[in-house]
C-alpha positions in Angstrom: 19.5 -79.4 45.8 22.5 -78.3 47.8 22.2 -75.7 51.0 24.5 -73.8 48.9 21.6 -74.1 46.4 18.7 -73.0 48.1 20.8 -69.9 50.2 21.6 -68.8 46.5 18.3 -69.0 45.4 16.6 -67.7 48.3 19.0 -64.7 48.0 18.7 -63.8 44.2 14.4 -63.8 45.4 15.5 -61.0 48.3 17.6 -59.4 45.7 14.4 -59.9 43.3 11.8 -58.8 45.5 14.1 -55.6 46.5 14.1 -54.1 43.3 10.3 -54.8 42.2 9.5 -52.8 45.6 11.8 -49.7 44.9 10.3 -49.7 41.5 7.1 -49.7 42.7 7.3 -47.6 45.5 9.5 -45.1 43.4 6.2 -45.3 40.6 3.8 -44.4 44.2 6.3 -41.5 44.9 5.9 -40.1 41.5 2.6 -40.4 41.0 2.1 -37.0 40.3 5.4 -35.8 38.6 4.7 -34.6 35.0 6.7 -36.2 32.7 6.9 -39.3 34.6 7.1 -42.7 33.2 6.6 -45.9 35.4 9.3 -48.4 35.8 9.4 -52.2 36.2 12.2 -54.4 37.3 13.1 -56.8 34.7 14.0 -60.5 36.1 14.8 -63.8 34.5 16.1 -67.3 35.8 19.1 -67.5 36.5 20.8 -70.7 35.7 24.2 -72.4 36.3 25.2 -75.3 33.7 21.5 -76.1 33.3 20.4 -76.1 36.7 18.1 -73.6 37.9 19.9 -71.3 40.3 17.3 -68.5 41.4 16.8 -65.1 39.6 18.3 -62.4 38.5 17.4 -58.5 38.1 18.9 -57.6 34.8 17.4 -53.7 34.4 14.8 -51.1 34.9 12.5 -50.8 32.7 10.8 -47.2 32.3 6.9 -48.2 30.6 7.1 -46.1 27.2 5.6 -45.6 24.1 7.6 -44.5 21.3 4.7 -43.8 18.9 2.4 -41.7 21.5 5.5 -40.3 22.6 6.4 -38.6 18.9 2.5 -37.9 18.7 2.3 -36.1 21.6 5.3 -34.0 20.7 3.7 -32.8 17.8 0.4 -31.7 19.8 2.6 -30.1 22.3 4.5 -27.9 19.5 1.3 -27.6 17.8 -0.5 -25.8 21.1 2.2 -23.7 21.7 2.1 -22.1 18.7 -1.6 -21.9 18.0 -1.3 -20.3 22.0 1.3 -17.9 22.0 -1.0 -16.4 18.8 -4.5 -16.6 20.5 -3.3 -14.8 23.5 -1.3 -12.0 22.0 -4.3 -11.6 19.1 -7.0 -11.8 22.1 -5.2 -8.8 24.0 -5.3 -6.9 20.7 -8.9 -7.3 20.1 -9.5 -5.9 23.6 -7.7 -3.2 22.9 -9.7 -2.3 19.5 -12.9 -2.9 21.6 -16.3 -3.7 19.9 -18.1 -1.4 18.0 -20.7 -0.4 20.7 -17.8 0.0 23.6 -17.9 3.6 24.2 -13.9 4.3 24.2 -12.8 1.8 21.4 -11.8 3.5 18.1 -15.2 2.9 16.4 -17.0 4.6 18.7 -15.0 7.5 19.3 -15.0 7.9 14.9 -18.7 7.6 15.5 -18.5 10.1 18.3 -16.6 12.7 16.2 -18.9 12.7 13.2 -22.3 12.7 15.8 -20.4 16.0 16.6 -19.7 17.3 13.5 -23.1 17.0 12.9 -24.0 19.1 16.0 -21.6 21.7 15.2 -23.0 22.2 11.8 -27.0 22.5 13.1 -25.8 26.0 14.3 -22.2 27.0 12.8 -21.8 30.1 15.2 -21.9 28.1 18.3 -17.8 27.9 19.6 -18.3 25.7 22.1 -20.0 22.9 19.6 -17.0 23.7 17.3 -14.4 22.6 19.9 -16.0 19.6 20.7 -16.3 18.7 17.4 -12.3 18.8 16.6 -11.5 17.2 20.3 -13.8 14.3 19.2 -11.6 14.3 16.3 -8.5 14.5 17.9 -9.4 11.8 20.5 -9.9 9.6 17.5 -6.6 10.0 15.7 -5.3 10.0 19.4 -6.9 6.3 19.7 -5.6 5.3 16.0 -1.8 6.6 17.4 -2.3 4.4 20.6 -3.2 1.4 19.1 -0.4 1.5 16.7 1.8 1.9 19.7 0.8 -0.9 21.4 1.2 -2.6 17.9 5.2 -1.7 17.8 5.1 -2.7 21.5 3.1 -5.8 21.1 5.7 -6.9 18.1 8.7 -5.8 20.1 7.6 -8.2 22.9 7.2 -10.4 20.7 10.7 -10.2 19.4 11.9 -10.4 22.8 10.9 -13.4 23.5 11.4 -15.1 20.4 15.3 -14.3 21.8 14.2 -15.5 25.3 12.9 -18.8 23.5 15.9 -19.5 21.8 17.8 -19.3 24.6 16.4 -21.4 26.7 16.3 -24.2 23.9 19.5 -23.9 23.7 19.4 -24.5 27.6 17.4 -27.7 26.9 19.9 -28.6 24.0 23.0 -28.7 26.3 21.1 -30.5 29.4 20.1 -33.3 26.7 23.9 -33.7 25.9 24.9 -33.9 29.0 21.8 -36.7 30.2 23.1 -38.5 27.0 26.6 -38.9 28.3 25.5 -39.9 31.6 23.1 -42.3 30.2 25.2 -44.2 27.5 27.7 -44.9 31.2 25.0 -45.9 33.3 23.7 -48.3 30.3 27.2 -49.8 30.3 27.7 -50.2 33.4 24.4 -51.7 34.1 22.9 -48.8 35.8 19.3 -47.7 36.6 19.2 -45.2 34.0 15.2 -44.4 34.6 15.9 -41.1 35.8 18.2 -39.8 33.6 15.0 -41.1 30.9 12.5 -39.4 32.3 14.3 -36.2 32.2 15.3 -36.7 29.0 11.3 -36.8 28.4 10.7 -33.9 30.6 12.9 -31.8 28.3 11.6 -32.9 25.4 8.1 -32.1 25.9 9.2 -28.6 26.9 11.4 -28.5 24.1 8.4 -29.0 21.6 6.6 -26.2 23.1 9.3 -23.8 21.5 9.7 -25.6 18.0 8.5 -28.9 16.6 11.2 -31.8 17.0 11.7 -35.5 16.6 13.5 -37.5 18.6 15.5 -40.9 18.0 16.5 -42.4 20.6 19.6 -44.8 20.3 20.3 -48.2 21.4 22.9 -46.8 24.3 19.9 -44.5 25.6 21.3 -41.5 23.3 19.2 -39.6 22.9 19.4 -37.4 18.8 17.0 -34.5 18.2 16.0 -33.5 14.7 13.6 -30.7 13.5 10.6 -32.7 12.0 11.9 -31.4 8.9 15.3 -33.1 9.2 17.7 -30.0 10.6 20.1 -32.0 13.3 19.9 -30.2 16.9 22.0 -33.0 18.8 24.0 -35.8 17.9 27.2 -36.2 19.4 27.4 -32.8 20.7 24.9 -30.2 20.8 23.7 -27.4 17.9 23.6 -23.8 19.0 21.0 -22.0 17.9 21.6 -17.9 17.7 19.5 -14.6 17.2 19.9 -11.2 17.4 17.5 -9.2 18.5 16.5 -5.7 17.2 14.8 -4.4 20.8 12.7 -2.0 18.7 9.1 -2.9 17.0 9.6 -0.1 14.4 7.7 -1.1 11.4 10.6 -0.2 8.9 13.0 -2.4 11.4 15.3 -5.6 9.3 14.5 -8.1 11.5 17.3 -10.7 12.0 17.0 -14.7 11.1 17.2 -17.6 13.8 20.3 -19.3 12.6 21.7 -23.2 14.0 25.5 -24.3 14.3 25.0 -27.7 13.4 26.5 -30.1 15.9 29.3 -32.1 13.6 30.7 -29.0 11.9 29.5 -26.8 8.8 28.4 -23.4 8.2 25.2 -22.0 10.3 22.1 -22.4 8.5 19.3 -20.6 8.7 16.5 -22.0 10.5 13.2 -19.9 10.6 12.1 -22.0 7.8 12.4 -25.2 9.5 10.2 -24.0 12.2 6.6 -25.3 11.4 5.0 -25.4 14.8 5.8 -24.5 18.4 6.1 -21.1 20.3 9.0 -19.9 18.2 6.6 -20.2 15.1 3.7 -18.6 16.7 6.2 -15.5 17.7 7.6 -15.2 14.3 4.2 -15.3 12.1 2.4 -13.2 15.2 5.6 -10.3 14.7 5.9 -10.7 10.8 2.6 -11.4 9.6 -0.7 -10.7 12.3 0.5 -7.3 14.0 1.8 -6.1 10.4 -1.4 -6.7 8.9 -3.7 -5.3 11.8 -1.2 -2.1 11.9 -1.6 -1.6 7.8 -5.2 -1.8 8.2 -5.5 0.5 10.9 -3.3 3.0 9.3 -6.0 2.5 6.3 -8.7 3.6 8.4 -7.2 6.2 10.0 -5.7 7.6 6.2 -9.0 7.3 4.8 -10.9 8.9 7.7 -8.5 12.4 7.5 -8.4 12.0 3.3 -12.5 11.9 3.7 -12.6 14.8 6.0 -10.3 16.9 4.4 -11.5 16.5 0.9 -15.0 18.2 2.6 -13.0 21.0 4.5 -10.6 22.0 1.8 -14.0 22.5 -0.1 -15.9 24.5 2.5 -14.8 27.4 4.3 -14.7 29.2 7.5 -16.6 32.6 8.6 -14.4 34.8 8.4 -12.2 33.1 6.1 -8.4 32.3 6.9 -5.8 34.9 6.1 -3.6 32.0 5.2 -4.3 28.8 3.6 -0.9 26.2 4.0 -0.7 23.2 2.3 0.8 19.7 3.6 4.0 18.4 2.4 3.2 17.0 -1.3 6.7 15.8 -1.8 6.1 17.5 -5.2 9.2 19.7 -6.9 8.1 22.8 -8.5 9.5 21.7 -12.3 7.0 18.6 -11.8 4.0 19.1 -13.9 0.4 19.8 -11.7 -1.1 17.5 -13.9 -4.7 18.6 -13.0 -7.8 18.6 -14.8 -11.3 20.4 -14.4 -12.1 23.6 -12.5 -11.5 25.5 -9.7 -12.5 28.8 -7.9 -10.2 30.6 -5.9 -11.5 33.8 -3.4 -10.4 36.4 -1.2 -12.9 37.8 1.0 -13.0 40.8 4.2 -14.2 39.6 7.6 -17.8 40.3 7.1 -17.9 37.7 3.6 -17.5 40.4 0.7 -15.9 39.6 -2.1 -12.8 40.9 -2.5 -11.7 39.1 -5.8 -12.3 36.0 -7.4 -9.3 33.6 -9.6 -11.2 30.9 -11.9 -8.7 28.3 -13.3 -9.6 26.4 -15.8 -7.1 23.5 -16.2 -8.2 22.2 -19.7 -7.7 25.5 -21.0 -4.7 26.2 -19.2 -5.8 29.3 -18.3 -6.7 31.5 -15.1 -9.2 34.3 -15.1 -9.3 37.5 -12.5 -13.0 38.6 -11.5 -14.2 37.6 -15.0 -11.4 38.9 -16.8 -9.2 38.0 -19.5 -7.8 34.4 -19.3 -3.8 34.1 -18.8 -1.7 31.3 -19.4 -0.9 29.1 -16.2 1.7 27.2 -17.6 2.3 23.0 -17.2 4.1 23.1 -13.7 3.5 23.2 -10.3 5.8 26.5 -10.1 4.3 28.5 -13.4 0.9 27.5 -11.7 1.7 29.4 -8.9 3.5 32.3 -10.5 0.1 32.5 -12.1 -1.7 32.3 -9.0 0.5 34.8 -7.3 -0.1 36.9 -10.2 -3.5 37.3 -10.1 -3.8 37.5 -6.5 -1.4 40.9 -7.0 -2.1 43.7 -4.6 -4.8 41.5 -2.4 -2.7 38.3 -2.0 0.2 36.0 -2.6 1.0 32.4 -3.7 3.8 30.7 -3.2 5.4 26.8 -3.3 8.5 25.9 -1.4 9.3 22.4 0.2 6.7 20.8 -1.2 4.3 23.1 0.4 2.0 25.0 -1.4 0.9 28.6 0.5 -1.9 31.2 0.0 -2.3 34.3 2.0 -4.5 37.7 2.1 -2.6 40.5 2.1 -4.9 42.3 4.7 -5.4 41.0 7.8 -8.7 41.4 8.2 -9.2 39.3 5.0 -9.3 35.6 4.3 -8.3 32.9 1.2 -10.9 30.1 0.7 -11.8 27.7 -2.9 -14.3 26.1 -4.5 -14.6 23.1 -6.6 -16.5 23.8 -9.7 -19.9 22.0 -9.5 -19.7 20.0 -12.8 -16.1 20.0 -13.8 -14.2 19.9 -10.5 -10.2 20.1 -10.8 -8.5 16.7 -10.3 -5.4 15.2 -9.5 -5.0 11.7 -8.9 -8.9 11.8 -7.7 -8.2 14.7 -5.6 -9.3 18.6 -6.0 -6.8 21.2 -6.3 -7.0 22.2 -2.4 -7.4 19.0 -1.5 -4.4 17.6 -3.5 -2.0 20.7 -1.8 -4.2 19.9 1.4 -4.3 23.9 1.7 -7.7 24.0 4.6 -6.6 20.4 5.7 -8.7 20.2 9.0 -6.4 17.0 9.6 -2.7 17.3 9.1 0.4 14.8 8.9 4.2 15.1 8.6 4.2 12.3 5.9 2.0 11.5 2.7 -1.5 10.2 4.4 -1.9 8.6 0.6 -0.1 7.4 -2.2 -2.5 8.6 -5.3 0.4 10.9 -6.3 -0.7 12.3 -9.9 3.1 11.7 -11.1 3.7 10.6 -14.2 6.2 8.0 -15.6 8.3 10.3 -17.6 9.1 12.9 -14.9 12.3 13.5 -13.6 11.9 11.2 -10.5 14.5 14.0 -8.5 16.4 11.9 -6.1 20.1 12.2 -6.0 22.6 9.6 -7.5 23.9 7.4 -5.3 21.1 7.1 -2.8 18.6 3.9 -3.3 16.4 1.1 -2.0 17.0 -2.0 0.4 14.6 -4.5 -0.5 14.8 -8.2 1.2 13.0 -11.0 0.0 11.5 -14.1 2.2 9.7 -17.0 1.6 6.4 -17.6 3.0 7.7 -19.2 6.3 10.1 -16.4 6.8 13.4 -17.7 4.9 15.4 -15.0 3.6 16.5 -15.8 0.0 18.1 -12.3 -0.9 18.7 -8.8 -0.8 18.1 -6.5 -3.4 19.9 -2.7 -3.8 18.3 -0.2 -6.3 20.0 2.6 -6.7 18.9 6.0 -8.2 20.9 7.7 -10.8 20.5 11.3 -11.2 18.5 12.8 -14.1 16.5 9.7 -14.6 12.7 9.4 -14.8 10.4 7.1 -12.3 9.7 5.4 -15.0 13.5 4.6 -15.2 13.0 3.5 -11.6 10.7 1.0 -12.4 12.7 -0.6 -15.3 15.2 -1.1 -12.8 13.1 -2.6 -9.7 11.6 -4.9 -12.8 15.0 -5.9 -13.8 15.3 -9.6 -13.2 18.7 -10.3 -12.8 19.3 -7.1 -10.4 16.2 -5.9 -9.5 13.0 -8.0 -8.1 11.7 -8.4 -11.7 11.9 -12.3 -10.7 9.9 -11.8 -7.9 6.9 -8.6 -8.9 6.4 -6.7 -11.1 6.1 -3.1 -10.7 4.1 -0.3 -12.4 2.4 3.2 -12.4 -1.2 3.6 -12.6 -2.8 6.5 -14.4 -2.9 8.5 -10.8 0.5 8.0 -10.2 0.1 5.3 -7.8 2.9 2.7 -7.9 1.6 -1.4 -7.5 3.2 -4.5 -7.7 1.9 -8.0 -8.6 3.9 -11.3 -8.0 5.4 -13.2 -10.8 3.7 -16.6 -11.4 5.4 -19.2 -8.8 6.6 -16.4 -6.5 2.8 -15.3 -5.0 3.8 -16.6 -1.6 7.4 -14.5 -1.4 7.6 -11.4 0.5 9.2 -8.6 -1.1 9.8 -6.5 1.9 11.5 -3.1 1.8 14.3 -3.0 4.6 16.3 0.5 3.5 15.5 4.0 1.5 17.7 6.4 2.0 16.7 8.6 -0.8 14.8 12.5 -0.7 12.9 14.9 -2.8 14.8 18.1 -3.1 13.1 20.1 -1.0 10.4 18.4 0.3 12.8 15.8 1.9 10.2 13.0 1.1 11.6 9.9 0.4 11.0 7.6 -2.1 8.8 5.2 -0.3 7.2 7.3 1.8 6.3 8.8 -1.5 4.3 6.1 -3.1 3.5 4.1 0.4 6.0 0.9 -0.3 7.0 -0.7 2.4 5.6 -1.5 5.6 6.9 1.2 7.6 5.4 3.8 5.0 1.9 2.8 5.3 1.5 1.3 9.0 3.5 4.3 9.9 0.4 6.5 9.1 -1.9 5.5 11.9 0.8 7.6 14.3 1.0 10.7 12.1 -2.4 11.8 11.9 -3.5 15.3 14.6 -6.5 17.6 14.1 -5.0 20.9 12.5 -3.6 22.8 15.6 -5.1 26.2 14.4 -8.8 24.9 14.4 -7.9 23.0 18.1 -6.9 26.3 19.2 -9.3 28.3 17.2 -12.7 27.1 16.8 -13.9 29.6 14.1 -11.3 27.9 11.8 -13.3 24.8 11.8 -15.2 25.1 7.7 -18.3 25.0 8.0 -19.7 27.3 5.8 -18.8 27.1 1.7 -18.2 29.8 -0.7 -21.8 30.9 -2.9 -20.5 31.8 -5.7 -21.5 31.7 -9.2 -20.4 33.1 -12.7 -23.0 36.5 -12.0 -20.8 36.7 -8.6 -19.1 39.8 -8.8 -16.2 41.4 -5.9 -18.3 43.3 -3.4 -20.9 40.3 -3.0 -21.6 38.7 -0.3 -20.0 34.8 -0.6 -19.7 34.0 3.0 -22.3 34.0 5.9 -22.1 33.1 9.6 -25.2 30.9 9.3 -23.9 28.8 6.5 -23.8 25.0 7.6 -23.1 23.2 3.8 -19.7 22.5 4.5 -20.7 21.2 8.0 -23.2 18.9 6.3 -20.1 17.7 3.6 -17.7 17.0 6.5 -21.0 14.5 8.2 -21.5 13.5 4.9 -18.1 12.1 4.9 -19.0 9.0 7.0 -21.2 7.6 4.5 -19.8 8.6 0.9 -18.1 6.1 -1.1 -14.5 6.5 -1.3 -11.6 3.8 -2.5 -9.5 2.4 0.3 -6.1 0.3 -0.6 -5.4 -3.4 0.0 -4.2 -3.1 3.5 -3.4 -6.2 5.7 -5.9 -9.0 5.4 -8.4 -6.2 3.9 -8.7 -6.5 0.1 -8.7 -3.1 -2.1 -12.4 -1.9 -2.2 -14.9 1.0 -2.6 -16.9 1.5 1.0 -17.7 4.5 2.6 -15.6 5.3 5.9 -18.2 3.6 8.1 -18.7 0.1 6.3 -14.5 0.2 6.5 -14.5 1.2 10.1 -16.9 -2.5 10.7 -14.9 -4.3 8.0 -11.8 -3.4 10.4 -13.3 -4.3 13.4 -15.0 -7.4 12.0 -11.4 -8.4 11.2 -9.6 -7.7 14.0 -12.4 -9.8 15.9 -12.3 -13.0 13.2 -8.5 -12.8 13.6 -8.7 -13.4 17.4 -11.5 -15.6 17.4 -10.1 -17.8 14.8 -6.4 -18.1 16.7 -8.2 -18.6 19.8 -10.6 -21.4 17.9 -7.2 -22.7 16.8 -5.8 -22.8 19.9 -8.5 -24.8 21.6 -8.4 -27.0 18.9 -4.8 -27.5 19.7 -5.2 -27.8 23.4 -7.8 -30.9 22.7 -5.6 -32.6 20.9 -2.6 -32.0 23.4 -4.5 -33.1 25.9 -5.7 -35.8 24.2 -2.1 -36.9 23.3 -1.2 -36.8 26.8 -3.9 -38.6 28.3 -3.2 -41.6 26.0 0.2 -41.3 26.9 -0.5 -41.1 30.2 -2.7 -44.2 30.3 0.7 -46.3 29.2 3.3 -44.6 31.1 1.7 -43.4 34.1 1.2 -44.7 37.7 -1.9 -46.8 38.7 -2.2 -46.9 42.4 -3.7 -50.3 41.9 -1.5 -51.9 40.5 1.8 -50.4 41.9 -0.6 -51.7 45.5 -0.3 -55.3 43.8 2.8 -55.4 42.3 4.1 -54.3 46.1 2.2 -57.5 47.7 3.2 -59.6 45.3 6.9 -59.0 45.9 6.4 -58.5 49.3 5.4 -62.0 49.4 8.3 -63.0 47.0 9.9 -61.3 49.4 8.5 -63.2 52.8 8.7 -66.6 50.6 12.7 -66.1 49.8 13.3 -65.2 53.7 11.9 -68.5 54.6 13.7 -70.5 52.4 16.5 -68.9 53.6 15.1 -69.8 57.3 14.4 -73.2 56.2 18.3 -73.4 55.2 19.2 -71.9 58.0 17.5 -74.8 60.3 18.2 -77.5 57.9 22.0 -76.6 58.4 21.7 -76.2 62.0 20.2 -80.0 62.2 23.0 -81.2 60.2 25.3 -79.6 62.5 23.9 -80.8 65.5 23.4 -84.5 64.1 27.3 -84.2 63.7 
């Protein structure tokens, strides 16, 4: 071999040696940088017209594999969603409490009916009368709070679901530009390790927002696909949009999460595409968890003031109110009253005489005054309360206006109270005649607290022409496939109504169908194929004459209708600031009852003992949430809720750990393959330290050989 020979070969070892100790001291440096992948330098012989000439570097390598690579993706995107749940459903719970935590909203409901039950051991006690309604009102307080931080809780949610889309579209546009820089450095040769691992770096964060794939191309390219196929970067980068709303409202239209394809096209949309990852865990927490805990709570809260003030609108105060006001039925006065049964109507002076008595029979159509003569009370809500008004002449009044039902004492110093009759109470849609018109509600709202509403199919359904219904229907993953308009047409019937929401070609009849039960409540049950869609009602802008009451607020469709509830609920104002208005007493009163009898007496605790027994008797509660339709009395419901709400955040945060394992897991094996070990970086340096020492004394040896040479000459 020539000097020539062995300089070239000793040099190409330096050269050799050189890179295996930056790559090795670069893996010692890095040892603890997430996301890092070792490198190697890659050398091979070098030789010239078959003679061995030294060797040559010809790349780093970064140590990687593909297949725990994609795997741990997956568990990354997998975590984040199954996290982003458990910790927003975990902070709910604690905000419900348990049932023993003294200020959770089980144990102030408990708390209100222990002193209900005080109040009621001795009636003429004030002072255990106004605790009784502040226990109340800190309950429907609690139920408003915790449908707040609902709102807020899916607003946040919202919010970031924006702040997560931008910063994957952060990620996106990095990627492009570590693609361009890496398909130059791989032609030119160039140590393109770096440019790798961050390439890697951003598409484990990546996965954390949504679930991708990546294919990585023979230049060191870099192309990122949902796992479902939708392209996020090719040759240039996808940009992924969303708008939005900044509110949590229940009855808000949320927006869709919509992608620009890279090469050109139309903007699909791409919530549906999302399967895993934070992004997926934000839209099922905002759409699908919060809406359901917020129904069921407005459930609880409905059925709690429906239970209470079926027992006070039976029971009656002592002395008995001058005026009795009803809530807002969103009833017209040409609609029919539709009841059944009995009822007892009385007006009394301050010491519990009776003044005179109305009985109204509703099978026989008829009213009678203090035993009298029965009179026609007609088939409507108004000619019922002409009648009313009528026999109440000279001692009272009656009237019906907005939906509101009102009956006064003419006298000041006398009071209005009912009865139900004992074996034929009236009924409306499973509600008493005071109870229906909510005339001694001890719990009041400025909506419809149920949807029973004792309509019928072939009444006129009132709204004005031209008004109508926004429905927009979604796959289960959150896809919009339509939107649906109904509009009302004046002098129609609801039963119209529903031919036209059943309407398959323009109204949901592809989707539901829809129907009016015998207490005017309206249902809907998915079309075979179509149980996973969401029919989800987005606009109403109709309104009762009158009343004002709109068409889903009406019969409880919608979201917003029914979570809404929880917020509207307040003990009656006039029993907060009065406590002798609280009913605790109930009218004796018989068919040998004649006016100048004593009906009412201070002592009288049966209407306390209804509104305790109101915790315990069975009642129907709606399908609400995750909660099925059922019969329970207002305390099993109150531990089905909180059950519930406890499962749902135990199982995400069972889900998540599960998750976390398996990240972890994915991670660690990846790690065992790409990661540093000290102890071999510590070899790998000594062994090309002593290529290293080996090629600078053969360049030594050269060096001496040629000065021999030299000298010899």
């Amino acid at each position: 071999m020539s000097l020539s020979g062995i300089l070239g070969n000793a040099l190409s070892g330096l050269a050799a040696s050189q890179a295996g100790l930056r790559a090795a001291s670069n893996n010692v440096a890095n040892v603890n940088t997430p996301g890092y992948a070792r490198t190697t330098a890659n050398l091979q012989s070098r030789a010239v017209g078959g003679v061995a000439m030294g060797v040559e570097v010809v790349g780093i390598t970064r140590i990687v594999d593909r297949h725990l690579q994609f795997a741990s993706l997956r568990a990354i995107s997998e975590a984040g969603s199954a996290e982003v749940r458990a910790d927003a459903l975990d902070r709910l719970q604690a905000q419900f409490g348990n049932l023993d935590d003294s200020g959770s909203i089980f144990a102030r409901l408990n708390k209100a009916f222990t002193s209900l039950s005080q109040a009621s051991v001795d009636p003429s006690l004030s002072v255990s009368r106004l605790s009784a309604a502040a226990d109340l009102q800190s309950f429907f307080d609690e139920t408003s709070r915790l449908s707040t931080e609902v709102r807020n809780q899916r607003q946040e949610a919202d919010a970031k679901i924006n702040a997560t889309v931008h910063r994957s579209n952060e990620i996106i546009n990095e990627l492009f530009e570590l693609n361009a820089n890496v398909q130059s450095l791989s032609s030119g040769g160039g140590d393109v390790s770096g440019a790798e691992n961050r390439q890697s770096e951003l598409l484990d964060e990546l996965s954390t927002y949504l679930d991708v794939r990546a294919d990585f191309q023979g230049d060191g390219r870099v192309v990122v696909r949902t796992t479902d196929g939708v392209l996020l970067l090719d040759n240039f980068p996808a940009e992924i949009t969303y708008k939005p709303t900044g509110t949590g409202a229940y009855g808000v239209k949320y927006g869709q999460i919509y992608v620009q394809p890279p090469n050109g096209g139309s903007p699909q949309q791409l919530d549906s595409h999302i399967k895993t990852g934070e992004l997926r865990g934000l839209l099922d927490l905002r759409d699908g968890d919060l809406a359901e805990v917020a129904e069921e709570l407005a459930e609880l809260a409905a059925g709690a003031a429906d239970a209470l003030n079926a027992a006070h609108n039976n029971a009656t105060s002592y002395p008995a109110p001058q005026t009795l006001t009803g809530r807002n039925t969103g009833l017209e006065g040409t609609d029919l009253h539709n009841f059944t049964g009995a009822t007892t109507l009385a007006v009394t002076d301050n010491t519990g005489l009776l003044v005179r008595r109305v009985d109204i029979d509703f099978d026989a159509g008829t009213l009678s005054v203090d035993g009298g003569a029965p009179a026609a009370i007609g088939t409507t809500v108004n000619s019922l309360t002409t009648a009313i008004n009528t026999a109440l002449a000279g001692v009272g009044s009656a009237s019906f206006a907005n939906g509101q039902m009102e009956i006064s004492a003419t006298a000041a110093t006398n009071g209005v109270s009912t009865l139900q009759d004992e074996t034929n109470p009236s009924d409306r849609a499973g509600r008493g005649f005071a109870h229906f018109f909510g005339l001694n509600d001890l719990v009041r709202s400025t909506r419809p607290g149920f949807f029973e509403t004792g309509l019928t199919g072939a009444e006129l359904h009132g709204f004005a022409g031209g008004s109508g219904l926004e429905f927009t229907i979604k796959t289960h993953d959150g896809n919009s496939v339509g939107t649906v308009n109904i509009a009302m047409v004046a002098g129609e019937t609801f039963n119209d109504v529903i031919t036209a929401l059943n309407d398959p070609n323009t109204g949901l009849g592809r989707y539901a169908t829809f129907s009016l039960d015998a207490n005017g409540e309206l249902s809907s049950v998915p079309q075979a194929g179509y149980e996973s869609f969401q029919v989800n009602m987005t606009g109403d802008d109709t309104s009762r004459p009158g009343s004002g009451i709109a068409f889903s607020h009406l019969f409880g469709v919608g979201l917003e209708a029914r979570a809404s509830r929880a917020e509207s609920f307040d003990v009656n104002s006039e029993v907060r600031s009065d406590a002798s208005r609280l009913s605790l007493g109930q009218l004796d009163i018989s068919a040998a009852t004649v006016v100048g009898d004593v009906v009412i007496t201070a002592g009288d605790n049966r209407g306390g003992s209804a509104l305790q027994a109101a915790l315990d008797n069975q009642r129907s509660f709606d399908a609400a949430g995750s909660i099925s339709a059922t019969s329970a009395s207002l305390g099993d419901y109150m531990a089905r809720l909180a059950g519930t709400v406890g499962s749902r955040a135990s199982r995400a945060e069972s889900e998540a750990g599960s998750a976390i394992v398996l990240r972890e897991t994915a991670a660690q094996k990846r790690l065992d393959v790409e990661g540093v070990n000290l102890d071999e970086e510590l070899a790998s340096m000594t062994m090309f330290q002593t290529s290293y020492n080996a090629s600078a004394r053969m360049m030594q040896a050269a060096k001496e050989m040629t000065e021999t040479l030299l000298n010899i000459v």
